[in-house]
Each structure stands twice: as structure tokens, then as C-alpha cells.
PAZAPA-4460 file (N, C-alpha, C; in steps of 0.05 Angstrom, whole numbers, plus 32768, in hexadecimal, padded with zeros to 4 digits):
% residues 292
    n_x    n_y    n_z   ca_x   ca_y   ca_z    c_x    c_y    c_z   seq   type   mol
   8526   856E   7EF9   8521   8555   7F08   8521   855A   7F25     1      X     A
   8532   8563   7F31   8536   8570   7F46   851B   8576   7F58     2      X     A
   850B   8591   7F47   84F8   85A3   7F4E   84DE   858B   7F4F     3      X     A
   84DE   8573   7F3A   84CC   855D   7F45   84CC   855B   7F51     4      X     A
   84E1   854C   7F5D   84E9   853B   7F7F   84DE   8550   7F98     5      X     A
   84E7   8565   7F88   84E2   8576   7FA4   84C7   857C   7FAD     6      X     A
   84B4   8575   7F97   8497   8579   7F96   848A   8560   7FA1     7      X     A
   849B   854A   7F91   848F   852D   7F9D   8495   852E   7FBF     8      X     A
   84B0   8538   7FCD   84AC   8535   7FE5   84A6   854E   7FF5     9      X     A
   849D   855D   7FE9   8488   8570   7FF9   846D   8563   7FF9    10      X     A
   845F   8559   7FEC   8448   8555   7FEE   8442   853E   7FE2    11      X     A
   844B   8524   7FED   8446   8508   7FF3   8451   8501   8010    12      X     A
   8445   84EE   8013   8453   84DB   8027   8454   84BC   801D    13      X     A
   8471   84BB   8026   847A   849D   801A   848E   8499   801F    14      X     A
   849C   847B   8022   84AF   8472   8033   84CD   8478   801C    15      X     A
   84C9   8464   7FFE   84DA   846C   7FEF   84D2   8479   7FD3    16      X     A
   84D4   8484   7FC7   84D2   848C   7FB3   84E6   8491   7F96    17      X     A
   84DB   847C   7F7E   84EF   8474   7F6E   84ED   8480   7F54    18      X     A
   84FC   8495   7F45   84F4   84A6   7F29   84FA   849C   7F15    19      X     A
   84F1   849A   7F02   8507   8498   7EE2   8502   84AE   7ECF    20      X     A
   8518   84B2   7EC6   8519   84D0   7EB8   8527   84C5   7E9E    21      X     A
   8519   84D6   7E86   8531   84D7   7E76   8542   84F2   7E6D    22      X     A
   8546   84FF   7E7D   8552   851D   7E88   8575   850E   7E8A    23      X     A
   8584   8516   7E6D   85A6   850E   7E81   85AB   8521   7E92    24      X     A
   85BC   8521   7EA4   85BF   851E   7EB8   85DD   8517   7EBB    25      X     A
   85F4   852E   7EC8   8615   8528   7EC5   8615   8540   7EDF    26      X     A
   8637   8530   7EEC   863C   853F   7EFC   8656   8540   7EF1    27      X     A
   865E   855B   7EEA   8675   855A   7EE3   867D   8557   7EBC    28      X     A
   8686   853E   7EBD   8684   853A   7E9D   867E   851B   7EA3    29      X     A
   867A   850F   7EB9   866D   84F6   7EBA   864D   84EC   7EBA    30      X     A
   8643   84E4   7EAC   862C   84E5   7EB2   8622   84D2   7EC1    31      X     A
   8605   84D9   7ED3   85FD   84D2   7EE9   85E4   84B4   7EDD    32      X     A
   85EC   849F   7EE9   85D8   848B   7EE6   85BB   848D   7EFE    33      X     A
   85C7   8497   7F15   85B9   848F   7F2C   85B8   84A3   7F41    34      X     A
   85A9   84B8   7F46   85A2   84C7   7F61   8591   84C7   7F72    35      X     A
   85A6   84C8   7F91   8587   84C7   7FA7   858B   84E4   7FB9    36      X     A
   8572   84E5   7FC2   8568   84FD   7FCC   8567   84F6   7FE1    37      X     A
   856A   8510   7FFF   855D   850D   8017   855C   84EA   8026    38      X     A
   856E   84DA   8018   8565   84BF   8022   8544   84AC   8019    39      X     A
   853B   84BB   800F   8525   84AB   8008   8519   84B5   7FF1    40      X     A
   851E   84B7   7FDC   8521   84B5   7FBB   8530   84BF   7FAD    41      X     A
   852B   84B3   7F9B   8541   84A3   7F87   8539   84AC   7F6D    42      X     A
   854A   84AF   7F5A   8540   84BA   7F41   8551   84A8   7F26    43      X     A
   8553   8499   7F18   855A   848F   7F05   855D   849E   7EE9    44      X     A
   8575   84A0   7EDC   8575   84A8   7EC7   8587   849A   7EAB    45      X     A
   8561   848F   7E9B   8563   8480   7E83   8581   8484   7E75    46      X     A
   8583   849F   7E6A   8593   84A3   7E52   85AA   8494   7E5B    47      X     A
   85B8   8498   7E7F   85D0   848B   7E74   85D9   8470   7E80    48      X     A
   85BC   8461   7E79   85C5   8446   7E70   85C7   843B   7E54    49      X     A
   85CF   8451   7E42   85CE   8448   7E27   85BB   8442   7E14    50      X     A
   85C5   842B   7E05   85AA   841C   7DF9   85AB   8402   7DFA    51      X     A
   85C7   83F4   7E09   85C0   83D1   7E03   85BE   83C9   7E1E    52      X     A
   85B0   83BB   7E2D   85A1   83AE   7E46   859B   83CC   7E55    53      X     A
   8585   83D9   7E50   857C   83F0   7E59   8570   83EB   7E71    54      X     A
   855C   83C8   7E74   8549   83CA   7E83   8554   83C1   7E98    55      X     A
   856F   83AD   7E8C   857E   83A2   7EAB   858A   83B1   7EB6    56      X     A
   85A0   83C8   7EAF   85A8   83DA   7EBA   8598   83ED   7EC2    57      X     A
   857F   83F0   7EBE   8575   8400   7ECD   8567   83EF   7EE3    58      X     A
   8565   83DC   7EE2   8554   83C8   7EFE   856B   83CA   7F15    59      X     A
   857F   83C3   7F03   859F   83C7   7F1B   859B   83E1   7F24    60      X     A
   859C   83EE   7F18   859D   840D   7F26   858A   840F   7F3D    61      X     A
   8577   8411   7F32   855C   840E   7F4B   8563   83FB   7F5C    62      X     A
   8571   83DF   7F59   8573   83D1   7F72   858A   83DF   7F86    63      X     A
   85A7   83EF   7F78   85BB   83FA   7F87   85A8   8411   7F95    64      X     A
   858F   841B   7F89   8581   8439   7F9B   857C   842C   7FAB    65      X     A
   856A   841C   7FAE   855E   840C   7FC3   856C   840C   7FDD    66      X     A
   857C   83ED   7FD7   8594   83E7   7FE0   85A1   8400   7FF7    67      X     A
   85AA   8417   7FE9   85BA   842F   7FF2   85A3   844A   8007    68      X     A
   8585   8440   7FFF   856F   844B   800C   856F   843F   801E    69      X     A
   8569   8425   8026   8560   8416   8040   857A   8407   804C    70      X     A
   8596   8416   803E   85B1   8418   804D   85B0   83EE   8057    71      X     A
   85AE   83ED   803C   85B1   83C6   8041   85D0   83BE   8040    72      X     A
   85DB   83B0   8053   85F7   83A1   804D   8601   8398   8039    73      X     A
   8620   8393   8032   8625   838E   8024   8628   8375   8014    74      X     A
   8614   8367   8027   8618   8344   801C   85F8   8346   8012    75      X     A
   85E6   834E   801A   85CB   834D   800B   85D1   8360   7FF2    76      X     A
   85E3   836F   7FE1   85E8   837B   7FC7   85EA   8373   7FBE    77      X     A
   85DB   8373   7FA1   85EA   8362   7F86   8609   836E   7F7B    78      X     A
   8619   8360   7F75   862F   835F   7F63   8628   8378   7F4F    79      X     A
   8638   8393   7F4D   8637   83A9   7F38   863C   839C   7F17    80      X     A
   8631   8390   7F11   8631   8385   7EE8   8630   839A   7EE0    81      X     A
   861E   83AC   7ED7   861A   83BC   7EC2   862A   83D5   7ECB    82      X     A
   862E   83DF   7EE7   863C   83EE   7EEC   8661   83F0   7F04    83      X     A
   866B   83FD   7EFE   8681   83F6   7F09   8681   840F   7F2E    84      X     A
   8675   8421   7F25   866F   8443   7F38   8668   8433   7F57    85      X     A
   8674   844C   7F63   8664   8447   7F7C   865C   8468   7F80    86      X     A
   8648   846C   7F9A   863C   8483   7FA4   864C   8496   7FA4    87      X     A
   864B   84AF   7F9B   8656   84BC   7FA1   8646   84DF   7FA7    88      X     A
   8652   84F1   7FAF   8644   8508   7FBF   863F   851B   7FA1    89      X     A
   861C   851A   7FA6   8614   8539   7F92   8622   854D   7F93    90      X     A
   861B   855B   7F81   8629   8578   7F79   860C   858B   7F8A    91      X     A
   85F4   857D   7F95   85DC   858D   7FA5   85E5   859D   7FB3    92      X     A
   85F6   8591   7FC9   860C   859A   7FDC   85F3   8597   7FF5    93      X     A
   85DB   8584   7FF9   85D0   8578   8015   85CA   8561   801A    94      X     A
   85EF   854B   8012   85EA   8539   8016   85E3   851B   8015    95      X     A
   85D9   8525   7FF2   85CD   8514   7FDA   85E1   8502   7FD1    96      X     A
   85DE   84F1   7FC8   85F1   84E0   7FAC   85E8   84DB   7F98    97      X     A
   8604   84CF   7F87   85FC   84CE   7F66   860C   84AC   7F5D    98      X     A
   8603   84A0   7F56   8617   848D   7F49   8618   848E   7F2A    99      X     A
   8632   8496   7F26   863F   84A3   7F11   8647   8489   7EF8   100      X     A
   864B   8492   7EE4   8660   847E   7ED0   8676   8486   7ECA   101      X     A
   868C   8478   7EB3   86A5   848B   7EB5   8698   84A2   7E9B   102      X     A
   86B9   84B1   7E9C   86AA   84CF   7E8C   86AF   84C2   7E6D   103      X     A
   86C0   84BC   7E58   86B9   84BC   7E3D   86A6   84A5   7E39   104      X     A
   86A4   8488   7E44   869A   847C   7E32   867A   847F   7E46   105      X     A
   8678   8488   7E5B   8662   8492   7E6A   8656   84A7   7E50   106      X     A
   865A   84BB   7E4D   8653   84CC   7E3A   8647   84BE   7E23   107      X     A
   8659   84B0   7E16   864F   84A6   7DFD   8639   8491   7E02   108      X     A
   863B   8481   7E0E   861A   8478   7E1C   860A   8480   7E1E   109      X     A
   860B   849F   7E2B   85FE   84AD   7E37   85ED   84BB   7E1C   110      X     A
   8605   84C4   7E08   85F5   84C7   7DF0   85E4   84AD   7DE1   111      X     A
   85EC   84A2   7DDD   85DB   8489   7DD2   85BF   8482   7DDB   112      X     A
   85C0   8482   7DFB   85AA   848C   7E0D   8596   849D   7E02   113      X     A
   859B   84B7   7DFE   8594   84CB   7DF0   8581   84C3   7DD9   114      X     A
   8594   84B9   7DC4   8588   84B8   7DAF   8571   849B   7DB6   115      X     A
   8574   8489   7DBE   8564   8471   7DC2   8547   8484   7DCE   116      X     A
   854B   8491   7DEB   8539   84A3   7DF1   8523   84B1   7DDC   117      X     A
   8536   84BA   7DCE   8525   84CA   7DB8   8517   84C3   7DA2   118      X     A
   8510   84A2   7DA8   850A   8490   7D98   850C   8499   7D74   119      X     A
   8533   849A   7D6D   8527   84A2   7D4D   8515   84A2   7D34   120      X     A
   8507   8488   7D36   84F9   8476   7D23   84E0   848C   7D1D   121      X     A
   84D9   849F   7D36   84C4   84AB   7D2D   84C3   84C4   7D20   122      X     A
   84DB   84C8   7D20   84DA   84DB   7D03   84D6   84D8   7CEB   123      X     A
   84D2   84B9   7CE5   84CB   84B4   7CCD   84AA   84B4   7CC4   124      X     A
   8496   84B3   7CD2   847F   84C9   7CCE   847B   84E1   7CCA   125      X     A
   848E   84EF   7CE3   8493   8508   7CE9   849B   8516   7CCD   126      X     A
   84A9   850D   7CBA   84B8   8511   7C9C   84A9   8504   7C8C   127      X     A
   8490   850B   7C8B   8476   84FA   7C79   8481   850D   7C5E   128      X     A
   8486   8524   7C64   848A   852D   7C43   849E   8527   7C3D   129      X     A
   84B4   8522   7C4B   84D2   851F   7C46   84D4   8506   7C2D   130      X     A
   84C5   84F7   7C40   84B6   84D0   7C38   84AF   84D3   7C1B   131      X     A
   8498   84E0   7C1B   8486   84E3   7C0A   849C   84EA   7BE8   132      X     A
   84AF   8506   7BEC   84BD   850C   7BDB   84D8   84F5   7BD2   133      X     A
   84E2   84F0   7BE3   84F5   84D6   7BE2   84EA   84C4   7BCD   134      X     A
   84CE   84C0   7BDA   84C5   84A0   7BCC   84C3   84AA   7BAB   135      X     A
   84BA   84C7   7BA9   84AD   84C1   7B87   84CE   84CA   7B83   136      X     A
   84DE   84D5   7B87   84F8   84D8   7B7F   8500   84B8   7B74   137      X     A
   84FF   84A6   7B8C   850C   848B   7B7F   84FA   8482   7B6C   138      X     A
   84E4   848A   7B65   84DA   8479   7B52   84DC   847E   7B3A   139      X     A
   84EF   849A   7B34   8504   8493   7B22   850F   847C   7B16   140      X     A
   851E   846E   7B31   8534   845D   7B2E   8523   843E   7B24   141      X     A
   850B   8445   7B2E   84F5   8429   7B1B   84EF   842D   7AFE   142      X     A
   84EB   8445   7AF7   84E0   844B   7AE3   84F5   844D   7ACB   143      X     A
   8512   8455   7AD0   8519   8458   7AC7   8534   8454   7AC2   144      X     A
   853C   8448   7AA9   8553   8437   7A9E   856B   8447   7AA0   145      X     A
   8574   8452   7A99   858C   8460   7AA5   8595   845E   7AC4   146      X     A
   8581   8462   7AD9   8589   845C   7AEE   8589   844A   7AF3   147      X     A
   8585   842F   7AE5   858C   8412   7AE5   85A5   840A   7ADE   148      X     A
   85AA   8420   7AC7   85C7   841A   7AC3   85DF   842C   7ACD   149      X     A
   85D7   843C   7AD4   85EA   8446   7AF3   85E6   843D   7B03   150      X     A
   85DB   842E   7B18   85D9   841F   7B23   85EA   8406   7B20   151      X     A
   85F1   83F4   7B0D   85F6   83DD   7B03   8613   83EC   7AFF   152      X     A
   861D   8406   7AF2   8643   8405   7AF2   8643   8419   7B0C   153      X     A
   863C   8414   7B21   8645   841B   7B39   864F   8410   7B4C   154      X     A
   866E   83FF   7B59   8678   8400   7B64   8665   8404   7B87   155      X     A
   866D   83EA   7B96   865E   83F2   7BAC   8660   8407   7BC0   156      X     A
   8687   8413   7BBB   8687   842B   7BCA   867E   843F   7BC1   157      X     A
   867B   8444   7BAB   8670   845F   7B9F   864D   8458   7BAB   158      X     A
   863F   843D   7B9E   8626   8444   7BB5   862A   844B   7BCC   159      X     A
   863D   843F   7BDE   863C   844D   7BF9   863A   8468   7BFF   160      X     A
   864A   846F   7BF3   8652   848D   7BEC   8642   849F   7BEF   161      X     A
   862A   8492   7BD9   8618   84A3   7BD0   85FE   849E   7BE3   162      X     A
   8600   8485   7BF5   85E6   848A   7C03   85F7   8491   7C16   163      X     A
   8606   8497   7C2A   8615   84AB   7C3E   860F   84CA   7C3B   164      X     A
   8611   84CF   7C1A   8616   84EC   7C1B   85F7   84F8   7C1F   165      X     A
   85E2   84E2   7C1C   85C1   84E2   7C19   85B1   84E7   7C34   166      X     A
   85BF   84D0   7C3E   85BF   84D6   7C5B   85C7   84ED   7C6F   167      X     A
   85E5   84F3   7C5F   85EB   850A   7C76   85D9   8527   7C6C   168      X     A
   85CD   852B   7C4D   85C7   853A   7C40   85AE   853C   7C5C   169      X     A
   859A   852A   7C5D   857E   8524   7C67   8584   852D   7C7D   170      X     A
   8593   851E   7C8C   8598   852E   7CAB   859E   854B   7CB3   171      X     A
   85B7   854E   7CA2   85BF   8572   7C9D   85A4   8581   7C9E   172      X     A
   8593   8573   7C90   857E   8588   7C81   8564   858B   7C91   173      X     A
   8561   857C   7C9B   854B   857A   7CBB   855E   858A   7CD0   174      X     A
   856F   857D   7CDF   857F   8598   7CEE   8583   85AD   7CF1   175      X     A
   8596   85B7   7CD5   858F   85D6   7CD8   8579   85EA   7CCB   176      X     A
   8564   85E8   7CBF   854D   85FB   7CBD   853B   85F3   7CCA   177      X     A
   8534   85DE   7CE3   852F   85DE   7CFB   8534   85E7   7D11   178      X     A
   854A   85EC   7D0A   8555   85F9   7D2F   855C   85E1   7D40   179      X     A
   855E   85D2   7D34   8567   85B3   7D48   8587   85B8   7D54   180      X     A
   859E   85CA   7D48   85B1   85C7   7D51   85BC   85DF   7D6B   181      X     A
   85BD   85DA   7D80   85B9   85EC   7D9D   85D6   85FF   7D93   182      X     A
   85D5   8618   7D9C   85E9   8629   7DA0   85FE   862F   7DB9   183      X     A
   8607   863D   7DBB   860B   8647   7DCF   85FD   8658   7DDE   184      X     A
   85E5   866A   7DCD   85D2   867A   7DD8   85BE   866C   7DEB   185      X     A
   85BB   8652   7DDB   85A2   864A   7DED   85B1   862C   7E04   186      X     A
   85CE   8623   7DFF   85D7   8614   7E16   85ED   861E   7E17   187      X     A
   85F3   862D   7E34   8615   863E   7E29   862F   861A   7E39   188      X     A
   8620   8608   7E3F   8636   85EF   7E4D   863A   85EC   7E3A   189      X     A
   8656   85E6   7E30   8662   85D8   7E1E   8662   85B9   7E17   190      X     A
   8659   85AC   7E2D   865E   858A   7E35   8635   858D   7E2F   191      X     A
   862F   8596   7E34   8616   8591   7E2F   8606   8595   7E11   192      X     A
   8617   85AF   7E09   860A   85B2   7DEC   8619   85A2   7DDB   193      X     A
   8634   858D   7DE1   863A   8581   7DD0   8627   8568   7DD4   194      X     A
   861C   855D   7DEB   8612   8547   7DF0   85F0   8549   7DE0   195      X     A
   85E3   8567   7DE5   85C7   8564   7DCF   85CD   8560   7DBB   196      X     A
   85DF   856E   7DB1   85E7   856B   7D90   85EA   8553   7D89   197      X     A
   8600   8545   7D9A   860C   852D   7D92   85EA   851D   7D8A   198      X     A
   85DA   8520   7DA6   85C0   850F   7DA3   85A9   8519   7D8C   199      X     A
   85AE   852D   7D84   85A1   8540   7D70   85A8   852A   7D4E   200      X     A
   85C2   852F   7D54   85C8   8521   7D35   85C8   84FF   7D36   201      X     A
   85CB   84F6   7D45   85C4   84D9   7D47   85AC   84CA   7D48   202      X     A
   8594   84E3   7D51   857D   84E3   7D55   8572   84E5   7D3A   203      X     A
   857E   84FA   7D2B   856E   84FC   7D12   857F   84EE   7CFC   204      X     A
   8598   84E8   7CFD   85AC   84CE   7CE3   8593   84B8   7CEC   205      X     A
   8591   84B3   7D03   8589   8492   7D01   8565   848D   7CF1   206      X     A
   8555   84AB   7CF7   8537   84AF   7CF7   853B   84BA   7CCF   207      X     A
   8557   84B8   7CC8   855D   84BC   7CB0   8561   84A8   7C9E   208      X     A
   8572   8495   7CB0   8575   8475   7CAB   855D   845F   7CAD   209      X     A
   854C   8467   7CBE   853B   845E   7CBD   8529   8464   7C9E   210      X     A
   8527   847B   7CA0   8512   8480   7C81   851E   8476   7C65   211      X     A
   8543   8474   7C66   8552   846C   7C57   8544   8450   7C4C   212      X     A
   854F   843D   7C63   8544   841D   7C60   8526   841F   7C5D   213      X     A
   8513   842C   7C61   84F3   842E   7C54   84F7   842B   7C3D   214      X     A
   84FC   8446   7C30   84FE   8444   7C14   8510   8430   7C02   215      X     A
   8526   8422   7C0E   8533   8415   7C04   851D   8402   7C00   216      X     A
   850F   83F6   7C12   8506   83DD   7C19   84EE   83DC   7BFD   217      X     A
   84E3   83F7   7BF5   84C9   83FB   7BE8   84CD   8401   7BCF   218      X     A
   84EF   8411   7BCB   84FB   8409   7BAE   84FD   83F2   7BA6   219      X     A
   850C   83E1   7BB0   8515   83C1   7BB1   8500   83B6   7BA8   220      X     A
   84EC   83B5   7BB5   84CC   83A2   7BB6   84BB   83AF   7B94   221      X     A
   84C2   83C1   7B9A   84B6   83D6   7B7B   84C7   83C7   7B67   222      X     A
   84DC   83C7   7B6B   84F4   83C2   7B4E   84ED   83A5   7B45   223      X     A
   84EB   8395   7B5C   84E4   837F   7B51   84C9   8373   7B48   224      X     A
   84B6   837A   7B4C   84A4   837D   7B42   849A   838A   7B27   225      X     A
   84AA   83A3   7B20   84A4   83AE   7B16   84BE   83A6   7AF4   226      X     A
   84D4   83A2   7AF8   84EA   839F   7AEA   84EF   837F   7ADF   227      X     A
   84EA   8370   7AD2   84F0   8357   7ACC   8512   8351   7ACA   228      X     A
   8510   8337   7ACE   8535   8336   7ACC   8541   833E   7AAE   229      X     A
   852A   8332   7A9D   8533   8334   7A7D   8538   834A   7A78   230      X     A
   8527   8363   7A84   8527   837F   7A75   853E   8381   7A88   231      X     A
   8547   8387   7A9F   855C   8390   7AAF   8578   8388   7A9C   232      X     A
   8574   8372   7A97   8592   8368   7A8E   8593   8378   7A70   233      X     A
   8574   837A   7A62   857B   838C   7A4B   8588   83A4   7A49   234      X     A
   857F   83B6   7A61   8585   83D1   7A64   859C   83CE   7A70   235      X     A
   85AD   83BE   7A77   85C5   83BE   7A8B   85DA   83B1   7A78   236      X     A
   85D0   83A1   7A67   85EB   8396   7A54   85EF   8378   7A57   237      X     A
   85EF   8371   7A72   85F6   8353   7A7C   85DA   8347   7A8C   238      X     A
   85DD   832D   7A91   85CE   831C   7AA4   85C9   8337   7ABD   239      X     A
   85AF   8334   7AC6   85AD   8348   7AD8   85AC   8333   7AF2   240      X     A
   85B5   8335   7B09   85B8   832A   7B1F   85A8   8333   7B3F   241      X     A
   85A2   8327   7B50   8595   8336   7B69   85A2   8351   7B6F   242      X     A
   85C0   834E   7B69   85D3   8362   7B70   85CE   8379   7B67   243      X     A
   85BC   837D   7B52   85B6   8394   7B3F   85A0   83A3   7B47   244      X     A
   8589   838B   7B4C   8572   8393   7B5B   8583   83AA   7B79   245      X     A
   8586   839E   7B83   858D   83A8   7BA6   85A8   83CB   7B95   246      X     A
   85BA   83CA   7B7F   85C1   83DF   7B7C   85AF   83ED   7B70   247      X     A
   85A0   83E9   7B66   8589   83FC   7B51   857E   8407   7B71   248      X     A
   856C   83F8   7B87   8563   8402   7B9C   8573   8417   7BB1   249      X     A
   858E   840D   7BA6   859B   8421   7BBB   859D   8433   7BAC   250      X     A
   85AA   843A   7B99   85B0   844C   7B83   8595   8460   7B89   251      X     A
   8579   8459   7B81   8564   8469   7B81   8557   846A   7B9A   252      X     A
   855C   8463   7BB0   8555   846A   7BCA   8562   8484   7BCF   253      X     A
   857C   847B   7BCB   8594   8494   7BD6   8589   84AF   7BC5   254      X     A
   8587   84AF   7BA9   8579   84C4   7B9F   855B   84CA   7BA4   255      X     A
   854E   84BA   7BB7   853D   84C0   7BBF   853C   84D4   7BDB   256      X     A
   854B   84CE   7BE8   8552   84CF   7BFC   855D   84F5   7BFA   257      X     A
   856E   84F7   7BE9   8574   8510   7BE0   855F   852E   7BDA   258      X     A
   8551   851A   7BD1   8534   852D   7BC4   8520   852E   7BDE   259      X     A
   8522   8517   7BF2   8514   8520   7C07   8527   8533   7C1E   260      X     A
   8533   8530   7C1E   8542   854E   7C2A   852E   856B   7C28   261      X     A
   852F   8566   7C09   8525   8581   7C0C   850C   857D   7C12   262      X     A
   84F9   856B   7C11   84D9   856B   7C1C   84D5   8565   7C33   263      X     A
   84EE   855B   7C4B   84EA   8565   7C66   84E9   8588   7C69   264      X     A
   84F4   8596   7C60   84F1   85B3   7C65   84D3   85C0   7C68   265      X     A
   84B9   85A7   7C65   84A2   85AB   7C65   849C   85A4   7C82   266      X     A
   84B1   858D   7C90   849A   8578   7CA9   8493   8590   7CBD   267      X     A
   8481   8587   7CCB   847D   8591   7CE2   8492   8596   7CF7   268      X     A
   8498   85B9   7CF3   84AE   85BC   7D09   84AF   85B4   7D29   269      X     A
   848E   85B6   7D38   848F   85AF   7D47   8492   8590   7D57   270      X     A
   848E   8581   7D36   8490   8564   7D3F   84AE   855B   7D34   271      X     A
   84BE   8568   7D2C   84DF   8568   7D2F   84DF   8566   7D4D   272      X     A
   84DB   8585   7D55   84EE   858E   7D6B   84E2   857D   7D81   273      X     A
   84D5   856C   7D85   84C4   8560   7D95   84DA   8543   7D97   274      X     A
   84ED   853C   7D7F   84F3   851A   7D83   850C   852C   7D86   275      X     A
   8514   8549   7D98   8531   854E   7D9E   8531   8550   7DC2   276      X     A
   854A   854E   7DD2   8544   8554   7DE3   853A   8575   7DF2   277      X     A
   8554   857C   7DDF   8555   859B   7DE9   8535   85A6   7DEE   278      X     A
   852A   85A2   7DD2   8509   85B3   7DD3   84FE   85A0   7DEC   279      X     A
   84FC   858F   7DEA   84EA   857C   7E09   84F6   858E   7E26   280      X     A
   850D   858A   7E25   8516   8598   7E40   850A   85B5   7E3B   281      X     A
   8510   85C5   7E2B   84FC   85DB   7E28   84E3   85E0   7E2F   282      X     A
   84D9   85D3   7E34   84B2   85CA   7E30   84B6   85C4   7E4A   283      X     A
   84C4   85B6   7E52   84C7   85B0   7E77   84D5   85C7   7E84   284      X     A
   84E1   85D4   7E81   84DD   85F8   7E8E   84D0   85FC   7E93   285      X     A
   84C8   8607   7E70   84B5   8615   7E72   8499   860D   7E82   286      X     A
   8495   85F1   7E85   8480   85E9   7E97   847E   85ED   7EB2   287      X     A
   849A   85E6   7EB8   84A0   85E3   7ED8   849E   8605   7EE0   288      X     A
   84AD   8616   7ED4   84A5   862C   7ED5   8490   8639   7EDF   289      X     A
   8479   8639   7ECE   845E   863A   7ECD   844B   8632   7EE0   290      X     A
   8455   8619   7EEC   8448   8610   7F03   8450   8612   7F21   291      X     A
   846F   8622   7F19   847B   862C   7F2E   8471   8642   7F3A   292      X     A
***
């Protein structure tokens, strides 16, 4: 971000100049909401305004750059809401500032940031085969009576159970024969490779959760359609109830869900590493590099 700025004010002219990045950004173990340069730009950074009022805390932010650019008094300032920080001196060492958040629940924002950034939802294309194997896995659980009646003497925590362990199976399994999880070889900061990771696995549970509730939604819609109440209650023993429907769906999602594990090991690696940060910042090296 830096090597931008430094390009934007080599070769523009302009009075202020305002960035948004989604590059985190920490000095220290705090991470940075807000930096200005040279007195006349400003650089904004998304991730660590979280994920809930993103657009107002970042409008605030840009009004405190402003504000702190054209050195306005303290009675034309708005009131700090979203943030509590005031200015304080870069780690540049010519001069610069940063307006900071505090360090743990800053961080954890900061991750959440991350993952919101990395919009998870779109891994669920990205895992077209993952999808694809899941779905005929649950259609098992339509087709067939036994998983109606496991389903039906299952206890809601044992479903829980079992779509948790489906989930964490799915995620585990995209992660590591991707290369999604950073080392020490390739980030030797400690505070930083816990922070991709952290965004690594939240990024892909939720783009996991997401495909979860698909298929739930398409078992569910299948079962009933396809299952009458009369035959359900035959194969189950008793009156069959909605309750049965929605366990039969979870029951055979979650085993769906299992079987697509292994048919993500097909998606496109490059369109993994693409919804992580680490590979993006990679690609921006390597670019900036290049044009260096």
C-alpha cells in the first residue's frame, strides 16, 4: 500500500487524496483503521472495520482524515461513535499517522473484516464438484427408508453432532490439499500468520456453511415432494410430523456434505486460493515487483 501512495504522489497533482484498501494493516499487535501520509493522503483500511456498520465507520474514518488533513478545529469534529483512538505516530518514522483500535477485540474485528472481505459465499460455485457430489450423496436420504428412520430415532444433539463433524470434515478438506494454511516458511510474523489463518478458516467454515444450508434447503424441498406423510409415518413407526421432514434433511445433507469433501479435492485450485488473502497479497508482490 505504501509503494501506491508513493506512486500516486509522484506523479499526480492534487490537493487531497483518499484510498481504501482491503490490505490489514497493524502497528504493533493493534490494528490500524486509518493512515495519513505527507499531510495530504489518506489511506483507509476496510478489514478493520469488521462486518457490522462497515459503511458508517468507514465514512467516520474518512471524515476524522479529512478533518486531521485540512487541520479543522475541534468544534467543527464529529463526536468519535464507532471509534474511541486518537492519532497517533507511524512506525514510517517521517512523520505520518495511524488511528489505531484496541489490540484483542481490534484483532478479532479485524479478523471478521477479513473474512467479510473475502466474500465467503463464493466458494460455493467455486466447489461445483464438491456441490455436485454432496447433492447425489443426500439423495440417498430421499430415496431411501432407512435413512428416514435414522433420522426419526435421532436425538437433536446427535444431529448436531453430526452436521458439525460435516462441516469441519468440508473445511479441513479444502484447506489442507490446497495449501490454504500459511507456514512459517512463507509468513515467519507470528501475529500475522495467526491472523490469515484465523481468516483462512472462517473464510472457508462459512463458504462451507453456506453450501451446507443449499443442500439442506434442496433436500427439504425434495423430501417433501417426493415422500408422502402416509409412507413416512409407515417407514418410521408413528404419525410422521414436519419435525421428521427437517431431521431426514439434516440427517442427509450432513451425509451429503461428507461425500462432498472428498469431491472438493477436484475444484479449481486457483479459484480456492483466489477467495484467501495470503495468495491475493502474493499476486500484489509479485505485481508491484514487476512494475518496479
Amino acid at each position: 500500500m505504501g509503494q501506491w501512495l508513493a506512486s500516486v504522489q509522484a506523479t499526480d497533482e492534487y490537493d487531497i487524496v483518499l484510498c481504501v484498501s482491503e490490505v490489514p494493516r497493524r502497528l504493533g499487535s493493534r490494528p490500524v483503521i486509518a493512515e495519513l501520509r505527507d499531510g495530504t493522503t489518506g489511506a483507509l483500511y476496510v478489514p478493520s472495520f469488521g462486518t457490522l456498520a462497515v459503511r458508517h465507520r468507514a465514512v467516520a474514518a474518512a471524515l476524522a482524515m479529512l478533518h486531521e488533513l485540512i487541520e479543522a478545529d475541534d468544534s467543527s469534529r464529529r463526536p468519535r461513535r464507532y471509534f474511541k483512538s486518537r492519532w497517533t505516530a507511524s512506525d514510517s518514522g517521517e512523520g505520518d499517522e495511524v488511528l489505531l483500535t484496541s489490540s484483542l477485540f481490534g484483532r478479532i474485528r479485524l479478523v471478521s473484516g477479513m473474512i467479510r472481505c473475502n466474500r465467503p459465499w463464493r466458494l460455493v460455485p467455486t466447489l461445483s464438484g464438491a456441490l455436485a457430489a454432496a447433492s447425489a450423496a443426500s439423495a440417498f436420504g430421499v430415496f431411501y427408508a432407512s435413512i428416514w428412520q435414522m433420522a426419526a430415532s435421532m436425538s437433536l444433539g446427535r444431529l448436531a453432532m453430526v452436521a458439525i463433524t460435516a462441516v469441519l470434515a468440508m473445511t479441513v478438506w479444502v484447506i489442507y490439499p490446497n495449501g490454504l494454511w500459511e507456514k512459517r516458511t512463507f509468513r515467519s510474523s507470528t501475529i500475522d500468520r495467526w491472523m490469515y489463518n484465523a481468516a483462512t478458516v472462517g473464510t472457508v467454515l462459512t463458504g462451507a456453511l453456506c453450501m451446507y444450508a443449499l443442500l439442506f434447503a434442496v433436500v427439504l424441498f425434495s423430501a417433501a415432494v417426493v415422500i408422502s406423510p402416509a409412507f413416512l409415518a409407515e417407514q418410521i413407526g408413528r404419525t410422521a410430523s414436519v419435525a421428521d421432514y427437517f431431521a431426514l434433511a439434516w440427517l442427509a445433507a450432513s451425509l451429503g456434505t461428507v461425500a462432498g469433501a472428498v469431491g472438493s479435492s477436484v475444484a479449481d485450485r486457483e479459484d480456492i486460493l483466489g477467495a484467501t488473502y495470503g495468495h491475493r497479497e502474493l499476486i500484489r508482490r509479485q505485481s508491484a515487483a514487476s512494475s518496479s
